[in-house]
C-alpha positions in Angstrom: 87.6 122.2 113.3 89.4 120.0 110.6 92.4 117.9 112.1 94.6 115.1 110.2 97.4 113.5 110.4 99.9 113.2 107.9 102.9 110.5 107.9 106.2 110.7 107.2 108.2 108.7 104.8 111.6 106.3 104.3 113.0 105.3 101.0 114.1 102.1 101.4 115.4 101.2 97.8 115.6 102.5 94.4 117.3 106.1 95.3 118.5 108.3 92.9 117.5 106.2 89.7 113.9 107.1 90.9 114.5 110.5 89.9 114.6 108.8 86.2 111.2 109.0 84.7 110.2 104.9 84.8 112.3 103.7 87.3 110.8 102.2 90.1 111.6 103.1 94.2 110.4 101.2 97.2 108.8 103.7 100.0 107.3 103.5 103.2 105.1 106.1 105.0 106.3 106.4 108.6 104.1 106.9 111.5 106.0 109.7 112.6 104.7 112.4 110.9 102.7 116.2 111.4 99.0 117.2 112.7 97.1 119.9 110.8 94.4 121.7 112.4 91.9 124.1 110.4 89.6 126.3 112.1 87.3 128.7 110.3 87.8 132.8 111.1 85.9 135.4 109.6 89.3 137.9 109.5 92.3 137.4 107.4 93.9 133.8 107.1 96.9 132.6 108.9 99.6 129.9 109.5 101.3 128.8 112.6 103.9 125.8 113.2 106.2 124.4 116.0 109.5 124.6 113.8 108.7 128.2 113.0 109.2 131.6 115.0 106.8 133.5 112.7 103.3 133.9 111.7 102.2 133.9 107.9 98.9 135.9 107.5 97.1 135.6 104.1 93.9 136.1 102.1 92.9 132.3 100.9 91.9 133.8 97.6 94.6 136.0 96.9 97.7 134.1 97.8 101.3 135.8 96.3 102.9 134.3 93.9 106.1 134.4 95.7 107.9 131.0 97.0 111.2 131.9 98.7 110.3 132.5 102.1 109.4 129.4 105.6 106.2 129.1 104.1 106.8 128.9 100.7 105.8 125.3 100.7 101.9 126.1 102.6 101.5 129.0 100.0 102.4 126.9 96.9 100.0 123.9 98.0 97.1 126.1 98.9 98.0 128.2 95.5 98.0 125.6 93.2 94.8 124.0 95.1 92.6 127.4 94.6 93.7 127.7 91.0 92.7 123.8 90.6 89.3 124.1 92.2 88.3 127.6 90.1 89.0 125.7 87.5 87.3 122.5 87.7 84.2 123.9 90.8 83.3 127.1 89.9 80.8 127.3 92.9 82.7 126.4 95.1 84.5 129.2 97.8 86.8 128.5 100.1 86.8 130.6 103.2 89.4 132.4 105.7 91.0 129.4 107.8 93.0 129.5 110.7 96.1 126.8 109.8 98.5 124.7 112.9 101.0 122.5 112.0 102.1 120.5 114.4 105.5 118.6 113.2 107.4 115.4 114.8 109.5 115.3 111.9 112.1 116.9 114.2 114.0 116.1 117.5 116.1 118.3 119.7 119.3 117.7 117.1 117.4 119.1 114.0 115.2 117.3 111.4 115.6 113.4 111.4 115.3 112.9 107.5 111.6 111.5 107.1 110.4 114.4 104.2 109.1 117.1 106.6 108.6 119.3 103.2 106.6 117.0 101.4 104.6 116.1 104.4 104.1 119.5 104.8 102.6 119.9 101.2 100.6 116.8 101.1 98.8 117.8 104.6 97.8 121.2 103.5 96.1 119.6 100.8 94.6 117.2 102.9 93.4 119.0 105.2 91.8 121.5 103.2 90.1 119.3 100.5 88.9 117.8 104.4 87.5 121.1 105.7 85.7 122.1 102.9 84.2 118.8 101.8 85.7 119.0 98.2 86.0 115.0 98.5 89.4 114.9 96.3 90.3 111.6 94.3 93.6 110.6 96.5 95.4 111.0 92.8 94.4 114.0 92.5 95.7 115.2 95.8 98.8 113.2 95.2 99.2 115.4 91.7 98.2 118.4 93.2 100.7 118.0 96.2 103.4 116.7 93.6 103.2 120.0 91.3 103.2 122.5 94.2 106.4 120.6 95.9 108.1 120.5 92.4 107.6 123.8 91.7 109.3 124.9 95.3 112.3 122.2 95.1 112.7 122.6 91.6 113.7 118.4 90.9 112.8 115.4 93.0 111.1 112.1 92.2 107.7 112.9 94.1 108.3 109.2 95.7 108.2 110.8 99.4 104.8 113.2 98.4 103.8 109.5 96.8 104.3 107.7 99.7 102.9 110.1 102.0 100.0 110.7 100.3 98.8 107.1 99.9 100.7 105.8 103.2 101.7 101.8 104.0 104.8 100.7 101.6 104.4 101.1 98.0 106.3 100.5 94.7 106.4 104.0 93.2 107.5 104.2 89.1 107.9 108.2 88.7 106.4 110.3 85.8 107.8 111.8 83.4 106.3 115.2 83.1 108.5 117.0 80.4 105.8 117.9 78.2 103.6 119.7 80.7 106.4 121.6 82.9 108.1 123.7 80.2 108.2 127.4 81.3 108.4 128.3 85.4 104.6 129.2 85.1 103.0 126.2 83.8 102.8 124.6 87.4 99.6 126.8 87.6 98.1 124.8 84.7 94.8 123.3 86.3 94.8 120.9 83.2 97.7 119.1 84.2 96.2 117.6 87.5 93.5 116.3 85.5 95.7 115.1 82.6 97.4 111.2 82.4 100.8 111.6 83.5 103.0 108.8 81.5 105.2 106.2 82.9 103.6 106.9 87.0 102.5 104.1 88.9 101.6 103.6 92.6 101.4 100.2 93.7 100.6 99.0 97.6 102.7 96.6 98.7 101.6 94.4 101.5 104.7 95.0 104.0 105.4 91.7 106.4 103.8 92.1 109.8 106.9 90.7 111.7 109.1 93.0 110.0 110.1 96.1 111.6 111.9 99.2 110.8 114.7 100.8 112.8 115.5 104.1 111.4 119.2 105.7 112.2 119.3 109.1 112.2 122.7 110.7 111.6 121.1 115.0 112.4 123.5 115.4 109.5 121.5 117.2 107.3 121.4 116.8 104.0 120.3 118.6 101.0 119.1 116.8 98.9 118.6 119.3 96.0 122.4 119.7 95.5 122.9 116.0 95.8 120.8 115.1 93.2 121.6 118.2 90.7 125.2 117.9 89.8 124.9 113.8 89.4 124.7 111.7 85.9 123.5 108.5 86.6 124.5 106.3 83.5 122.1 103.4 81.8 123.6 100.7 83.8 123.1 102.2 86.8 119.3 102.5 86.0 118.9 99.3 84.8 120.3 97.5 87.0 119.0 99.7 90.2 115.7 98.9 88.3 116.3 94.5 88.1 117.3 95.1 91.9 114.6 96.9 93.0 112.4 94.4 91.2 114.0 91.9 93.0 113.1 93.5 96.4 109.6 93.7 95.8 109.5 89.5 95.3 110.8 89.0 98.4 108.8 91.3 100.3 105.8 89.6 98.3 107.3 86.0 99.2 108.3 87.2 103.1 111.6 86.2 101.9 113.5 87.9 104.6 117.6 86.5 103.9 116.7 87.5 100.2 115.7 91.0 100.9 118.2 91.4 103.0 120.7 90.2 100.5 118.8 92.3 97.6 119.3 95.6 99.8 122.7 95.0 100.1 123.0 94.6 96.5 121.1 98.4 95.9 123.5 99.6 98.8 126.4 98.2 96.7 125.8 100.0 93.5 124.9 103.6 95.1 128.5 103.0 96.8 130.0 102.6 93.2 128.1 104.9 91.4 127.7 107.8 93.4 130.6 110.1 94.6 132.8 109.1 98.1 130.9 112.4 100.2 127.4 110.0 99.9 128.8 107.9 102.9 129.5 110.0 105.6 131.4 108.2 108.7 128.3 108.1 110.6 126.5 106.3 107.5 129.2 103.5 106.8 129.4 102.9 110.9 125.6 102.2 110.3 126.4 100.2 107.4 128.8 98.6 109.0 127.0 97.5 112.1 123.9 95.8 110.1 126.2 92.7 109.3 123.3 89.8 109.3 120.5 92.3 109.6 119.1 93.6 106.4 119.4 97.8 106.4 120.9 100.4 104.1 121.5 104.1 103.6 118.0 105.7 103.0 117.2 108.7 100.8 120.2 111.0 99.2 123.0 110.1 101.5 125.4 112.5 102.3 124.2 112.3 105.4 120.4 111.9 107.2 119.5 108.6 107.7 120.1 104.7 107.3 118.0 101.8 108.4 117.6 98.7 109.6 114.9 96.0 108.9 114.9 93.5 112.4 112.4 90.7 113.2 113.8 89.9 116.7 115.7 91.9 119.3 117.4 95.3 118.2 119.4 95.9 121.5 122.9 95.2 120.2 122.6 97.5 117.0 120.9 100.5 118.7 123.5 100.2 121.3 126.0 100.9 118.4 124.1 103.4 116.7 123.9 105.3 120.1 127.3 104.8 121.2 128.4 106.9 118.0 125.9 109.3 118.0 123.7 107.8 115.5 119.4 108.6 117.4 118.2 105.0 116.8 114.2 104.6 116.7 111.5 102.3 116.1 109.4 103.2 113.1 106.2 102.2 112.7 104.6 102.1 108.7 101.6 104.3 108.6 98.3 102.9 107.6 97.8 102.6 103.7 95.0 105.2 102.7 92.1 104.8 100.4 90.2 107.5 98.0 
């Protein structure tokens, strides 16, 4: 039996000018994440999880090329990860499996905003370049995770497959990857894991031991997709999310805690003006409101989801407020940085 654990994640700056190729976003991979057990069977393949009702059966080597359905996200990952290893391992044949998913990326409300998707795509790719010993580069799983998700979602930075696949907090500069995605079936282009993709860049950032994260989830959920598609984010807003997020990193490199907290508020400031008056829902500027001394922002796309807060003492008062208007208030822990 194969069994990992995959994290989940929490942009904490650089949102929506991330999803311009060269701009620069500041993630962390959350300890609340998803399990993934593989077990070898010598019948037919197939997928179970606790957020879904039904059972996907499948042949490992003859996966449909069909991505509209619950599982669209495992079939994609373990697609694009059977084209890839054909490609580049010949030898190499990867047997029927037995897949569990295992998610806390939900509560009793709904999901809680921490990238259950991308968790979902980066763990089967995990787990299976685990089971059968293919012994991955961690870019290469990060790639290989990042084409499959695209091709599902259709747009999206990769910051949360990005942070989830490497773990810790890390400054994340995305790709730009117009010359290799040009018709709907070049996803299954095996050259493009291997190729240099321009502009990306994946740096750890060494995240202050007395600093802890306090995530506010609204269970309003928000989609993401639609947020991000009908939006035009002009140069000023880029560069300047860009000289901010900058900013940030310094003073989490300094432990410069009133300047981060100051340089959060400035990020928080310009996604207010720039992005249309739905992004703060009521539940999102109470949580806004409430930080007052206490560095936090809205996390992600807005419209709903999740803010957060970034405490070094007591949190009592503020999850008090968050509770009192509905807002599930929980201690996040960052997930170990990985290495491969």
């Amino acid at each position: 039996m194969t069994k990992v654990f995959i994290p989940g994640k929490l942009f904490l700056a650089g949102e929506y000018a991330i999803t311009n190729p060269g701009n620069t976003a500041i993630i962390a991979a959350t300890a609340t994440g998803l399990t993934i057990e593989i077990n070898s069977t010598d019948t037919i393949s197939t997928s179970t999880s606790n957020t879904l009702s039904q059972q996907w059966q499948f042949q490992i080597n003859h996966i449909e090329n069909q991505y509209v359905d619950d599982w669209r996200y495992v079939r994609a990952a373990i697609k694009l990860l059977k084209t890839y290893i054909d490609f580049n391992h010949a030898k190499i044949s990867l047997n029927e499996v037995n897949i569990t998913i295992t998610s806390e990326l939900n509560s009793k409300f709904g999901k809680i905003g921490l990238g259950s998707s991308a968790a979902v795509v980066v763990g089967i790719i995990e787990a299976l370049d685990t089971h059968f010993q293919l012994n991955l580069p961690i870019l290469t799983r990060f790639k290989l995770a990042s084409i499959a998700h695209l091709h599902v979602q259709q747009n999206g930075s990769l910051g949360d497959i990005a942070a989830i696949t490497y773990g810790g907090v890390i400054a994340y500069q995305s790709p730009d990857l117009s010359s290799f995605l040009q018709t709907k079936n070049d996803w299954l282009n095996p050259e493009i894991i291997d190729a240099k993709w321009p502009k990306l860049s994946v740096i750890p950032l060494p995240w202050p031991t007395h600093w802890q994260l306090l995530l506010g989830a609204t269970h309003e959920s928000a989609d993401t997709k639609s947020a991000i598609a009908n939006i035009n984010l002009a140069k000023k807003f880029l560069s300047e999310s860009q000289n901010i997020v900058q900013n940030i990193i310094t003073t989490v490199l300094d432990n410069n805690y009133a300047n981060f907290s100051k340089a959060l508020r400035a990020n928080q400031l310009l996604l207010n003006n720039n992005l249309p008056a739905g992004y703060l829902t009521p539940k999102l500027t109470l949580l806004l409101e409430s930080l007052k001394d206490v560095a936090g922002k809205v996390s992600g796309a807005g419209f709903g989801d999740n803010g957060f807060a970034v405490f070094r003492d007591n949190a009592d008062k503020i999850i008090t407020t968050w509770t009192t208007h509905h807002i599930d208030a929980q201690v996040i822990m960052i997930s170990p940085q990985k290495r491969g």
